[in-house]
N, C-alpha and C positions, 0 to 999 in steps of 0.2 A: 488533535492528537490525544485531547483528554480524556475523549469520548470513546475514542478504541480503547486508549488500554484500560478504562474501566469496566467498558464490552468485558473486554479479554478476562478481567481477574474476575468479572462477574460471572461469567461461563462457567467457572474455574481453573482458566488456563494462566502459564507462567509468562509473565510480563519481567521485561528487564530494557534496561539503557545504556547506552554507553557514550558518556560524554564528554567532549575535549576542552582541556582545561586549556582557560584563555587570559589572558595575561588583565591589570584593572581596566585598561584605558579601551578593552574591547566592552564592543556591545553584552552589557549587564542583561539583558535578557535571556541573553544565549544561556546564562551561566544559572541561572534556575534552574533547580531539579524537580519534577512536578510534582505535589504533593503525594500522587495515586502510588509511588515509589517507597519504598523501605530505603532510603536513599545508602544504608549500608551492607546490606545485603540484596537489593537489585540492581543496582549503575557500580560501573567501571569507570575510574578516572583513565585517559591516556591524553597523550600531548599531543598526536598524530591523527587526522584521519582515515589512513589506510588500515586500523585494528577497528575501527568501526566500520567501514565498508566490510571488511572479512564476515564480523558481526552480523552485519544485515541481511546478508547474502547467503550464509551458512544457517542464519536462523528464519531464513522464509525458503528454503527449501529442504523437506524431508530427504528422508536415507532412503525411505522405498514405499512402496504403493502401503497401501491400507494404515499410514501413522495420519496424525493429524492433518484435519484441512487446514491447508495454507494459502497466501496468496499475498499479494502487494499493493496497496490501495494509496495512492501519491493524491492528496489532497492540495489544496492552492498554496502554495508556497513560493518562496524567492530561489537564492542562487542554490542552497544548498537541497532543498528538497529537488530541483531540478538536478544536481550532481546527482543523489540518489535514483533517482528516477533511471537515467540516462547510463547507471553503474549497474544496474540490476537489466535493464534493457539489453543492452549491449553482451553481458553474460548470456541472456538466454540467448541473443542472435546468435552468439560464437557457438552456442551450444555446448561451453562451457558450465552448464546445468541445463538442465531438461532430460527430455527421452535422451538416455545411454548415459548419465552421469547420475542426477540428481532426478524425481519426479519433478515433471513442468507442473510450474502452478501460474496461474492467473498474473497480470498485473494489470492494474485500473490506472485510469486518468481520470481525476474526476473534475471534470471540464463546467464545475457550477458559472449560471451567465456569462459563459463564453472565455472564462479567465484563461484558457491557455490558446484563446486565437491564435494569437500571435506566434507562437512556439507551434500549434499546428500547421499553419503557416509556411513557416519554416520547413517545416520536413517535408511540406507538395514540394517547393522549393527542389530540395534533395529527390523528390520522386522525380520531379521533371527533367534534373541533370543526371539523370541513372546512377544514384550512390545509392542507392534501395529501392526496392519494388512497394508499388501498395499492398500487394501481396505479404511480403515478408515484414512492414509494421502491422498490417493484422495478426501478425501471429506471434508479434513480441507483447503489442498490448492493446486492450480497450479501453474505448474514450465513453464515459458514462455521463449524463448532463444532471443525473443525480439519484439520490439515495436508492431510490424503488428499484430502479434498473440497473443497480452497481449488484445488489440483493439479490433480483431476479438472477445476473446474469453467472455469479458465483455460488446463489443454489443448484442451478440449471448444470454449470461446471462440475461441481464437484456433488451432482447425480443426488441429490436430498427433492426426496418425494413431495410431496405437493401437503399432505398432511404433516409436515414436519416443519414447515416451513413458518416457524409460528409468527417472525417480523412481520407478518401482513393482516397481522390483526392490532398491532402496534405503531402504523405508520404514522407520522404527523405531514399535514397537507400544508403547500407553497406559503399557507395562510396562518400553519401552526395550528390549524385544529387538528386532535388526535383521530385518527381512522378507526370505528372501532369495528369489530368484524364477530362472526358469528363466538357466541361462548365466551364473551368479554365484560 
């Protein structure tokens, strides 16, 4: 999570949070606000998480074609990255955002050494009892095994030229050594 939203403020795009206050004897993790944050003028306290879902959902899709690329990238997480996941998914199935509401944008799984087997798993499961086509989880989301190909498949998406594309002169390899590429 660090790493994007410093991406983001790096780009110079607007980063913001919105995080639900949890009483002492809840996981003290939660309740960290990350440095990268103006914690009083970026994050929103609320008690509830249904003003964060609205949140999330309102701010990964645009009003109309030509504003900001957007898109939704679910890294390995537990219960609640899985909520999110599954809240933003299931929107665009209803087609409650997408073409005729909101522009459809991307959303990623990013399935690093296999962490969401299980949970893919699951949804053959649901393919095999007819509650979804393989067809129609293609078109809610892609499952990416990592960085290059989350990259490729959201410049490719949102149509950015092959010279613009400048991540692939900055990639770091399974090993950590940096990629360096022409002009670097």
């Amino acid at each position: 999570m660090q790493a994007a939203l410093e991406g983001a403020r790096e780009a110079g795009g607007a980063i913001a949070g919105v995080k639900i206050r949890l009483d002492e004897h809840q996981a003290a993790n939660e309740q960290r606000i990350s440095p990268i944050f103006n914690a009083a003028e970026d994050v929103v306290e609320t008690d509830h998480f249904g003003p964060r879902k609205i949140g999330l959902a309102d701010a990964g899709w645009p009003e109309a074609d030509g504003q900001e690329r957007c898109g939704f990238v679910f890294f390995p997480g537990a219960i609640g990255t899985l909520d999110e996941f599954f809240e933003v998914g299931v929107l665009k199935q209803l087609k409650k955002v997408g073409p005729g509401k909101k522009k459809c944008v991307p959303i990623l799984l990013m399935d690093y050494e296999n962490f969401y087997y299980h949970l893919l798993q699951q949804l053959q499961v649901c393919v095999t009892h007819g509650m979804v086509s393989e067809e129609e989880l293609k078109r809610i989301f892609r499952i990416c095994d990592d960085n290059r190909q989350a990259l490729d498949f959201l410049a490719d998406y949102h149509q950015i030229p092959e010279e613009q594309r400048h991540y692939k002169h900055r990639m770091l390899l399974p090993t950590g050594q940096l990629v360096l590429g022409d002009g670097i």
